[in-house]
PDB file of N, CA, C and O in Angstrom:
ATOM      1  N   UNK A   1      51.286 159.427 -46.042  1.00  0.00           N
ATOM      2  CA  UNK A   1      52.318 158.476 -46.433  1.00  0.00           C
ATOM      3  C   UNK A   1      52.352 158.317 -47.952  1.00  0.00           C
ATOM      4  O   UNK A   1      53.458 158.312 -48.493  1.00  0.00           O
ATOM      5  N   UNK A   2      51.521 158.220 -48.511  1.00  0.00           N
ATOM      6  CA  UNK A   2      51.323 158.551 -49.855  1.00  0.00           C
ATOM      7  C   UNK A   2      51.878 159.129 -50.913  1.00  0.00           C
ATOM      8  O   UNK A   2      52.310 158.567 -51.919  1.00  0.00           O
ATOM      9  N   UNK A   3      51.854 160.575 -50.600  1.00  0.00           N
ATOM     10  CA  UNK A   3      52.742 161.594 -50.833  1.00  0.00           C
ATOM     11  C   UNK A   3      54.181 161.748 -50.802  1.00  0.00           C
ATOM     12  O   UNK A   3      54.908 162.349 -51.594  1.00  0.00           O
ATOM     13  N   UNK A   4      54.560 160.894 -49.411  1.00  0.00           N
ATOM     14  CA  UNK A   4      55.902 160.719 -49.213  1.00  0.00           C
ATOM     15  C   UNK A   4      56.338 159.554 -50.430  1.00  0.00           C
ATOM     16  O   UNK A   4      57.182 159.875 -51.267  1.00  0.00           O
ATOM     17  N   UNK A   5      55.787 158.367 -50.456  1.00  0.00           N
ATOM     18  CA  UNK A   5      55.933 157.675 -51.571  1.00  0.00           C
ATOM     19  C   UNK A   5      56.123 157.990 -52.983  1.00  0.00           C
ATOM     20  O   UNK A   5      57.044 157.591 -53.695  1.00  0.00           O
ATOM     21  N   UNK A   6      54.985 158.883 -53.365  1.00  0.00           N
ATOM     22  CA  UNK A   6      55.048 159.213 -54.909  1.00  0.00           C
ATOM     23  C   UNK A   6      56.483 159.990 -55.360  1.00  0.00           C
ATOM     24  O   UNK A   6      57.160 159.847 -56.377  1.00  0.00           O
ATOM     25  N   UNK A   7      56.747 161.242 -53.691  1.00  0.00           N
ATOM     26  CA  UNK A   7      57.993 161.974 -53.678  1.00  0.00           C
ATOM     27  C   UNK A   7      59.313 160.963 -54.477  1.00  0.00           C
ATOM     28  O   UNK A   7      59.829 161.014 -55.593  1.00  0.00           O
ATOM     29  N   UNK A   8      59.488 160.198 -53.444  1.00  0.00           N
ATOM     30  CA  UNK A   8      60.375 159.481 -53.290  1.00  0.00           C
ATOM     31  C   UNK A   8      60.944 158.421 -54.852  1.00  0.00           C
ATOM     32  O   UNK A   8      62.029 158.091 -55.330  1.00  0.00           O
ATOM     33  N   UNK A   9      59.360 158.181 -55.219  1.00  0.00           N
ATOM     34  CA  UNK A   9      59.338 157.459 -56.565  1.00  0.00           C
ATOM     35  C   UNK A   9      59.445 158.316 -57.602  1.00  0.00           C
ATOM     36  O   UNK A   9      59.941 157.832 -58.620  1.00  0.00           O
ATOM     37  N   UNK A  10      59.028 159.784 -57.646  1.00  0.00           N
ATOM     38  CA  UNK A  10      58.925 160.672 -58.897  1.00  0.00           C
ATOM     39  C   UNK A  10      59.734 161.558 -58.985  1.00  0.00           C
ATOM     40  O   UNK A  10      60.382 161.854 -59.989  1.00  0.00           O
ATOM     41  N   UNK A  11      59.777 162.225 -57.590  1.00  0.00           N
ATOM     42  CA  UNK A  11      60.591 163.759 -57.751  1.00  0.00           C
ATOM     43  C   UNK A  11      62.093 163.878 -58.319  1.00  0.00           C
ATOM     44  O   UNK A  11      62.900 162.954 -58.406  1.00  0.00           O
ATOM     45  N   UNK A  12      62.236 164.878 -58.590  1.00  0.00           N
ATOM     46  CA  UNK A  12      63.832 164.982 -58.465  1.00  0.00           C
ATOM     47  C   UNK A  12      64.706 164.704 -57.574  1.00  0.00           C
ATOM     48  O   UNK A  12      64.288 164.906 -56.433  1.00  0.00           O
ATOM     49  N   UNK A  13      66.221 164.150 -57.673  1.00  0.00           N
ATOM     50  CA  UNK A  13      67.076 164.082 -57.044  1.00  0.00           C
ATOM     51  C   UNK A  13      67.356 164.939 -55.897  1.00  0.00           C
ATOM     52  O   UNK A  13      67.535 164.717 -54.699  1.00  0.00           O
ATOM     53  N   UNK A  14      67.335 166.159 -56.744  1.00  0.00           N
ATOM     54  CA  UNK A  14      67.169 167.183 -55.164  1.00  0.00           C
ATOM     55  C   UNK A  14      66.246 167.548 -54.644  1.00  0.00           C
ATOM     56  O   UNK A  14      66.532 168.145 -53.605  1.00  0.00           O
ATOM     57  N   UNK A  15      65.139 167.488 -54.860  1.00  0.00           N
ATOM     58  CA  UNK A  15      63.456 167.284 -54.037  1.00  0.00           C
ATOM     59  C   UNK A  15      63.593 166.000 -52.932  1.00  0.00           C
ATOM     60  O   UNK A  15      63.192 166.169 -51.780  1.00  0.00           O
ATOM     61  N   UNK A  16      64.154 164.771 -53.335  1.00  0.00           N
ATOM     62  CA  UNK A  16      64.335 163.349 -52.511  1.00  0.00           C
ATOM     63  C   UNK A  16      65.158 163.896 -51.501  1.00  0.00           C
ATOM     64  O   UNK A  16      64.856 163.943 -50.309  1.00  0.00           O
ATOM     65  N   UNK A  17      66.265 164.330 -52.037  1.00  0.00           N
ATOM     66  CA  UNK A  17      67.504 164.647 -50.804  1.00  0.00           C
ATOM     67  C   UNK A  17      67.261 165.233 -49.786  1.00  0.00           C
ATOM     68  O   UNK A  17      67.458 164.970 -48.599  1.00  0.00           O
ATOM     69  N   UNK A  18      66.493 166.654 -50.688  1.00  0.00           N
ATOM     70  CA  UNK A  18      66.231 167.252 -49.289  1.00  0.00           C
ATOM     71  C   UNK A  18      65.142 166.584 -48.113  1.00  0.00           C
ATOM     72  O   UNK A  18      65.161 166.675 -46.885  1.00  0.00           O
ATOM     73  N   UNK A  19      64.316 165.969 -48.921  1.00  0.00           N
ATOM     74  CA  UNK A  19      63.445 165.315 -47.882  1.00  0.00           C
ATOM     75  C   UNK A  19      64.061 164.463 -46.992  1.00  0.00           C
ATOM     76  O   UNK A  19      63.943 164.604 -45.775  1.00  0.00           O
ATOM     77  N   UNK A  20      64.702 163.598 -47.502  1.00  0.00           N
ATOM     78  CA  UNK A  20      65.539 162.358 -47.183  1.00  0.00           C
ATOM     79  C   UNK A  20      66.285 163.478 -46.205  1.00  0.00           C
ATOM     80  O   UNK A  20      65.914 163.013 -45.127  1.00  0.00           O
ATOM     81  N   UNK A  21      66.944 164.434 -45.913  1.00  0.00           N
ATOM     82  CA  UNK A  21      67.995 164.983 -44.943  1.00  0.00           C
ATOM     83  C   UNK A  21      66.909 165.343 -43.956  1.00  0.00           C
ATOM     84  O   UNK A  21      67.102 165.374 -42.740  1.00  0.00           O
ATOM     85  N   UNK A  22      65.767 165.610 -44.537  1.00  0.00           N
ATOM     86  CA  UNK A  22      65.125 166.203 -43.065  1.00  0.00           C
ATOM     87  C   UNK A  22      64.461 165.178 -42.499  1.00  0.00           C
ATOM     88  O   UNK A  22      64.278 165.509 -41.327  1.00  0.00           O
ATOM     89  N   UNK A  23      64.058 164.248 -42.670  1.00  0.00           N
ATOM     90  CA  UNK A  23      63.289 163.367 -42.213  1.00  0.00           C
ATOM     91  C   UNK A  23      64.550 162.386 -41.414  1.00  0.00           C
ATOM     92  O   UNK A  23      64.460 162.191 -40.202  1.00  0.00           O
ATOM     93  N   UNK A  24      65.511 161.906 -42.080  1.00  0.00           N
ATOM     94  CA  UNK A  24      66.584 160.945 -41.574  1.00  0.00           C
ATOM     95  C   UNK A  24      67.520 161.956 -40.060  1.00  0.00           C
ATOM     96  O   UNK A  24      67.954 161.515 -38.996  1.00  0.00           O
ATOM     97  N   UNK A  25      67.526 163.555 -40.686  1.00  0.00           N
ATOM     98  CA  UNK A  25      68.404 163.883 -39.728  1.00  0.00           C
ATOM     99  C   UNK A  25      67.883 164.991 -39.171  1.00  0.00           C
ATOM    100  O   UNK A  25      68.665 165.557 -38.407  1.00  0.00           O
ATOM    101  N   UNK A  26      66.555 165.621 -39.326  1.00  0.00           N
ATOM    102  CA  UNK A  26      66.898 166.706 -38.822  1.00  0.00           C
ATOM    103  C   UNK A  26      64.478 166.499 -37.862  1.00  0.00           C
ATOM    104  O   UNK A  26      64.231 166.913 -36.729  1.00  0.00           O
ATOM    105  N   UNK A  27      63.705 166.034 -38.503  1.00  0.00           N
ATOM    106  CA  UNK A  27      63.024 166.168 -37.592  1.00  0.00           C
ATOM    107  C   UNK A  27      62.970 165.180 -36.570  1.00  0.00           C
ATOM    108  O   UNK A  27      63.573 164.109 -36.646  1.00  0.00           O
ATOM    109  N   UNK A  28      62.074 165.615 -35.372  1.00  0.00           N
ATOM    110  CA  UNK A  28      61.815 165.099 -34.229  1.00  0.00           C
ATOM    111  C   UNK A  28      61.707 163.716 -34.167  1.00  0.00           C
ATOM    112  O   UNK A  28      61.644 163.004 -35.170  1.00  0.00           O
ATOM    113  N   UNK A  29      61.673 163.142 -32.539  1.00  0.00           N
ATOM    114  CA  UNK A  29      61.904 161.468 -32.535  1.00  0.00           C
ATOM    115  C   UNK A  29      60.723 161.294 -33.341  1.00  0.00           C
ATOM    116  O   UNK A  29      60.585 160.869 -34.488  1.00  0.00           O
ATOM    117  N   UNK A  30      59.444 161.953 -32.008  1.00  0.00           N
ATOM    118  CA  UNK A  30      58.293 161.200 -32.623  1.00  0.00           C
ATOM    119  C   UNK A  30      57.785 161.519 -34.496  1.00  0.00           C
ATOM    120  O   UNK A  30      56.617 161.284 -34.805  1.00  0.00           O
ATOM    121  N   UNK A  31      58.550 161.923 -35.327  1.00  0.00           N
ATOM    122  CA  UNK A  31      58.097 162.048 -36.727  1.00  0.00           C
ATOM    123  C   UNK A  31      59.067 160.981 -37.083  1.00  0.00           C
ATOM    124  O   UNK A  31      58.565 159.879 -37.305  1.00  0.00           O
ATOM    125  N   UNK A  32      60.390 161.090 -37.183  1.00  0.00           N
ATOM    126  CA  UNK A  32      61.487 160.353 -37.495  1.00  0.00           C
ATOM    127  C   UNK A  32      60.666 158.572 -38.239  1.00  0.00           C
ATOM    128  O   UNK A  32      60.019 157.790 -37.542  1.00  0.00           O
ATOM    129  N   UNK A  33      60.882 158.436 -39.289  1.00  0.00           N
ATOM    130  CA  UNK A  33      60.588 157.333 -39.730  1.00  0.00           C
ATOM    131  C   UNK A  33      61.420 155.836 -39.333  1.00  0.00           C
ATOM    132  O   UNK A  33      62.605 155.624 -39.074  1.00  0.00           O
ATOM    133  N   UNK A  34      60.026 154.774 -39.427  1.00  0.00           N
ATOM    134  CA  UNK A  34      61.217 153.693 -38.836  1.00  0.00           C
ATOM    135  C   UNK A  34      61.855 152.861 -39.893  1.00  0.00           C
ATOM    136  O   UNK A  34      61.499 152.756 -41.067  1.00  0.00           O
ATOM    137  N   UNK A  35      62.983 152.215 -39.214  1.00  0.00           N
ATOM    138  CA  UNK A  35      63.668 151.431 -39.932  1.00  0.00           C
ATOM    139  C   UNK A  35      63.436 150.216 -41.082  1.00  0.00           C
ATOM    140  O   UNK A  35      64.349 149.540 -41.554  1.00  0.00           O
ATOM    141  N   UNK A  36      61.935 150.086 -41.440  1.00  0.00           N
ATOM    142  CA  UNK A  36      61.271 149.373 -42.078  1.00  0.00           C
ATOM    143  C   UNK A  36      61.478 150.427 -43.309  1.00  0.00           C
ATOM    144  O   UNK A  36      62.113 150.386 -44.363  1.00  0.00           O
ATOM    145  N   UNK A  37      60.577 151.464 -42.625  1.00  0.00           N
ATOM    146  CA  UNK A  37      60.419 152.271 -43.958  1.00  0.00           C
ATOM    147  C   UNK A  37      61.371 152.881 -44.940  1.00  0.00           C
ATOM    148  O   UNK A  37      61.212 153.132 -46.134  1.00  0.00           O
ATOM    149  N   UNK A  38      62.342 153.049 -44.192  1.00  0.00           N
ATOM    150  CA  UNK A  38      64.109 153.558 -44.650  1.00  0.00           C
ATOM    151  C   UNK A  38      64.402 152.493 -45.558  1.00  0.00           C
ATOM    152  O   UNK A  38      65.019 152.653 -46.611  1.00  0.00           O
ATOM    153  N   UNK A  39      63.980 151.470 -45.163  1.00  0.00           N
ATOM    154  CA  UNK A  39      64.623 150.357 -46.215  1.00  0.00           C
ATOM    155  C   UNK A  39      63.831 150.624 -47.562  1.00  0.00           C
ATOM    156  O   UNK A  39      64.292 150.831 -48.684  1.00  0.00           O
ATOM    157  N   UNK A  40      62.743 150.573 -47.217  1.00  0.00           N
ATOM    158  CA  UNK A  40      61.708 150.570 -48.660  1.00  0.00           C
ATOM    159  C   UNK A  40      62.176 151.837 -49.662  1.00  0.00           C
ATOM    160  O   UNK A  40      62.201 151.859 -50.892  1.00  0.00           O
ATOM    161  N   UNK A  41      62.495 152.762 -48.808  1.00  0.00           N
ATOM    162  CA  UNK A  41      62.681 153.806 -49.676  1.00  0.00           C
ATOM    163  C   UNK A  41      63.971 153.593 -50.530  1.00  0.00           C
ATOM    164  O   UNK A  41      64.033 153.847 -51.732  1.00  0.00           O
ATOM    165  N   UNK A  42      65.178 153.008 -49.638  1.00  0.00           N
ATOM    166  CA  UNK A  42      66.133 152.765 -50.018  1.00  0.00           C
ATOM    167  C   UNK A  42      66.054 151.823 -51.178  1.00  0.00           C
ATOM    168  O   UNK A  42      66.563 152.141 -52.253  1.00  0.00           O
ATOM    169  N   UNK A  43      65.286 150.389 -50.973  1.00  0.00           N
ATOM    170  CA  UNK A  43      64.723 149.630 -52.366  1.00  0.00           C
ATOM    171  C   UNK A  43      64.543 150.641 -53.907  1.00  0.00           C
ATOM    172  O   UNK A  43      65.178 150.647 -54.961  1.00  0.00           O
ATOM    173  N   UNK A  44      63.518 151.332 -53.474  1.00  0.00           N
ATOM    174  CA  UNK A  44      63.045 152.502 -54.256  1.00  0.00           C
ATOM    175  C   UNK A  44      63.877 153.251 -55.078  1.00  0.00           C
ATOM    176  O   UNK A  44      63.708 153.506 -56.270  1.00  0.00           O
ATOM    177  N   UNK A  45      64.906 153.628 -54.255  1.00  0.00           N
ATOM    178  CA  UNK A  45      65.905 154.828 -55.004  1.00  0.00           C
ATOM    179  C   UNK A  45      66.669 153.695 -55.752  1.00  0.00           C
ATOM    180  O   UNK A  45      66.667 153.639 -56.981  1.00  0.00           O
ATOM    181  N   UNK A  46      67.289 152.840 -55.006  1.00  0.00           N
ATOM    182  CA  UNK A  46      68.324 151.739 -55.765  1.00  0.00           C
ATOM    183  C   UNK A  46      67.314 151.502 -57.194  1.00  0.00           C
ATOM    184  O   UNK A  46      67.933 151.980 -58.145  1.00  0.00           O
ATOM    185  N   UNK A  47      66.477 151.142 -57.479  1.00  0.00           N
ATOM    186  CA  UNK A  47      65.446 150.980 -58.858  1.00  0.00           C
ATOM    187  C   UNK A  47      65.029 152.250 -59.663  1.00  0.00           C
ATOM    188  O   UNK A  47      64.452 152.524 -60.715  1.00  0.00           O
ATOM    189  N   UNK A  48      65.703 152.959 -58.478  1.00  0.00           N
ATOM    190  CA  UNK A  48      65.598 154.566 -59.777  1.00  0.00           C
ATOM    191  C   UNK A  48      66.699 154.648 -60.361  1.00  0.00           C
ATOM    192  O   UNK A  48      66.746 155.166 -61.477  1.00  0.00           O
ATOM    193  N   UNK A  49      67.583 154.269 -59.882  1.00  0.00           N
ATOM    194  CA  UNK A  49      69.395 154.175 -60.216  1.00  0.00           C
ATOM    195  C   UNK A  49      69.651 155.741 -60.724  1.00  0.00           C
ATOM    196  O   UNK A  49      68.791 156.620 -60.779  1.00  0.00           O
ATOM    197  N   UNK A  50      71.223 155.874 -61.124  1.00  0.00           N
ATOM    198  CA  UNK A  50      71.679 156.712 -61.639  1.00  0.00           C
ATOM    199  C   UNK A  50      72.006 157.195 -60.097  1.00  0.00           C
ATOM    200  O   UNK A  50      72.425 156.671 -59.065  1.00  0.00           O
ATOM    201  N   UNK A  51      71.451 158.861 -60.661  1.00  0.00           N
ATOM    202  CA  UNK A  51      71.845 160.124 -59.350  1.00  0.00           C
ATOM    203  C   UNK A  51      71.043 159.810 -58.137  1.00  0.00           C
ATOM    204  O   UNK A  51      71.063 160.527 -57.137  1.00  0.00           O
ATOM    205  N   UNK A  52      70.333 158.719 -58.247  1.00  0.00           N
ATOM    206  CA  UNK A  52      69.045 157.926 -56.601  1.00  0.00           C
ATOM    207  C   UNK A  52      69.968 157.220 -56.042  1.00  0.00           C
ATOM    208  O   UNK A  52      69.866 157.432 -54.834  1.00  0.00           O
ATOM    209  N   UNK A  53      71.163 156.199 -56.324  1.00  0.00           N
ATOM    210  CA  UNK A  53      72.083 155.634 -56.033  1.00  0.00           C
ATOM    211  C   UNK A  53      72.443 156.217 -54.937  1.00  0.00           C
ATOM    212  O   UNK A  53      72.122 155.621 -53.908  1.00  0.00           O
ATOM    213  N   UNK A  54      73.151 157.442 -54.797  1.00  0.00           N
ATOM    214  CA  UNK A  54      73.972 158.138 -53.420  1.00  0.00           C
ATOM    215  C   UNK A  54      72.813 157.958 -52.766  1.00  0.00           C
ATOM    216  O   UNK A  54      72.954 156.912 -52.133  1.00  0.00           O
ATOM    217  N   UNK A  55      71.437 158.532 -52.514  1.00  0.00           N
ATOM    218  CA  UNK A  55      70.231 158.837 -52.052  1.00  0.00           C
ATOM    219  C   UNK A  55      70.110 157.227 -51.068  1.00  0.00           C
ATOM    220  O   UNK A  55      69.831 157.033 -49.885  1.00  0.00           O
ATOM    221  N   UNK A  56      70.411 156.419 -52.032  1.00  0.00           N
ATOM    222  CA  UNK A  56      70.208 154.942 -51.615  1.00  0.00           C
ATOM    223  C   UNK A  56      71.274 154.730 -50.997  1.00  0.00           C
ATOM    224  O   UNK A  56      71.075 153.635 -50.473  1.00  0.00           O
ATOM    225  N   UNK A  57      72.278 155.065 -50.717  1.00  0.00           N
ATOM    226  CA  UNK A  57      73.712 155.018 -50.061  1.00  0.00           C
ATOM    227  C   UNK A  57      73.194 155.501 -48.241  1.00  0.00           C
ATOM    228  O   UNK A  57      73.301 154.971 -47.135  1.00  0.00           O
ATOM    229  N   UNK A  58      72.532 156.977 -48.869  1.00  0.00           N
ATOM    230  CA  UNK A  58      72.141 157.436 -47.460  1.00  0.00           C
ATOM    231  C   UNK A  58      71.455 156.817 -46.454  1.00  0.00           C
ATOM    232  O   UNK A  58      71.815 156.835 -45.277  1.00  0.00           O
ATOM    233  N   UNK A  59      69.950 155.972 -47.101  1.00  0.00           N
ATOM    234  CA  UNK A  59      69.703 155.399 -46.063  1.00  0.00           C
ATOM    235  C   UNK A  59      70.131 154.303 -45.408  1.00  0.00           C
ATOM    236  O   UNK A  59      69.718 153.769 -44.379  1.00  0.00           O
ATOM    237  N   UNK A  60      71.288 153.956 -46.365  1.00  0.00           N
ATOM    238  CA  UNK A  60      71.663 152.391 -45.680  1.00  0.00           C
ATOM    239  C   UNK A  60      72.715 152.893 -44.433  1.00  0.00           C
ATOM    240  O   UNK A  60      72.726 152.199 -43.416  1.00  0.00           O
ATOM    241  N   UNK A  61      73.675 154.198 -44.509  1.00  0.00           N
ATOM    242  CA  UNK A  61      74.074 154.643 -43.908  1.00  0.00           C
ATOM    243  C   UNK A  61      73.117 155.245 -42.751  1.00  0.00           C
ATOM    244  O   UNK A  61      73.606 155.128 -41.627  1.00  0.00           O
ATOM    245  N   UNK A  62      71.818 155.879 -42.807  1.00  0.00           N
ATOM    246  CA  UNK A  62      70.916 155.996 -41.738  1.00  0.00           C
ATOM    247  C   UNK A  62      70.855 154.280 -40.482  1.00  0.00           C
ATOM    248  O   UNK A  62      70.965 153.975 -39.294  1.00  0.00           O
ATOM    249  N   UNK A  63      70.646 153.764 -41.618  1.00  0.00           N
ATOM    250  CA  UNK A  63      69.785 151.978 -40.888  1.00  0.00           C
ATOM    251  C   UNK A  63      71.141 151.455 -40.373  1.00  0.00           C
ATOM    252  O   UNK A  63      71.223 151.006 -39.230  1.00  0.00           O
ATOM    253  N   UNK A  64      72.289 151.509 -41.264  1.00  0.00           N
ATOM    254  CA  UNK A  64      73.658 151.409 -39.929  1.00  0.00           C
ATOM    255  C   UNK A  64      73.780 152.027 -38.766  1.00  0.00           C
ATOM    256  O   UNK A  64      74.323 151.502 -37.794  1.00  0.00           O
ATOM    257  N   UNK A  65      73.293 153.168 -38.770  1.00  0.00           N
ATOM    258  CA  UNK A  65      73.291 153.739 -37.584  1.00  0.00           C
ATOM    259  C   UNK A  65      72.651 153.742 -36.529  1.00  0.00           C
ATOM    260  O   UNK A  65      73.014 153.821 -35.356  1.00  0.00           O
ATOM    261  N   UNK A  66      71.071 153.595 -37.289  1.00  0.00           N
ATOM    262  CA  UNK A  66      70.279 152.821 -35.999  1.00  0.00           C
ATOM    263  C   UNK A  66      70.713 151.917 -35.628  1.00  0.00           C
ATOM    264  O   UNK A  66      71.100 151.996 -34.462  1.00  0.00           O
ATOM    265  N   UNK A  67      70.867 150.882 -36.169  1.00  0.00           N
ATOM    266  CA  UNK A  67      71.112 149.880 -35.882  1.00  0.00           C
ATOM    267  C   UNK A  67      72.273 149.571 -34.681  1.00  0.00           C
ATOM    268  O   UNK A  67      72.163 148.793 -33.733  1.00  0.00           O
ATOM    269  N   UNK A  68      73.390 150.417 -35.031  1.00  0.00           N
ATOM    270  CA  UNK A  68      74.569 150.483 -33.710  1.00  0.00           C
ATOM    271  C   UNK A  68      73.730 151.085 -32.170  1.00  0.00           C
ATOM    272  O   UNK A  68      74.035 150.844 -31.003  1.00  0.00           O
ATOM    273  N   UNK A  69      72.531 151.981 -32.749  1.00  0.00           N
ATOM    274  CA  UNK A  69      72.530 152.537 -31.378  1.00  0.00           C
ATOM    275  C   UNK A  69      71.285 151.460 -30.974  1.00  0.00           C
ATOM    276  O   UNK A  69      71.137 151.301 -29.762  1.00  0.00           O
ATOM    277  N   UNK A  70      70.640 150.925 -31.607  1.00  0.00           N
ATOM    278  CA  UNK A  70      69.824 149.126 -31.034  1.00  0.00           C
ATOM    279  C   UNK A  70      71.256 148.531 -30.370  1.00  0.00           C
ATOM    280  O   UNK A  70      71.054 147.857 -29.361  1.00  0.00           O
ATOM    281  N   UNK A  71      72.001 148.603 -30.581  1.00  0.00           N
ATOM    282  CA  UNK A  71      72.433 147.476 -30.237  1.00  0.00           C
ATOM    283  C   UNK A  71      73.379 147.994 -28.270  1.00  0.00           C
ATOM    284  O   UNK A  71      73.515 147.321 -27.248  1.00  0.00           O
ATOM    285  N   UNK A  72      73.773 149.376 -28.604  1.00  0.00           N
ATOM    286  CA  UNK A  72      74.065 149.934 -27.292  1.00  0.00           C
ATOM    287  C   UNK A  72      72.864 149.380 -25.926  1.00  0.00           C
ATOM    288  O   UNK A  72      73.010 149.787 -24.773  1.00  0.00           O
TER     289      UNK A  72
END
């Protein structure tokens, strides 16, 4: 988890993204991160600002989505 953190706080824009696409959309249930953590990251990018902004767009668009299918 660590690692995923420092990523998220240091890397490049397109190092985040791609992580951020595979983790939000493309691996398995049981890896799939929860909705706690989506937020934090999302905190994260919003305080990196600039080109982290869209990045921060994404997960709020992820946590909308859970969120509709909680509610099904």
């Amino acid at each position: 988890m660590r690692e995923l953190t420092d990523l998220i706080r240091t890397e490049t824009v397109g190092t985040v993204e791609e992580t951020l696409n595979f983790l939000l959309y493309e691996c398995s249930i049981d890896e799939a991160p929860r909705p706690q953590e989506v937020a934090q990251w999302q905190n994260w990018l919003k305080q990196r600002g600039g080109k982290f902004t869209r990045l921060a767009a994404l997960c709020q668009t992820w946590l909308d989505e859970e969120h509709e299918l909680a509610q099904k």
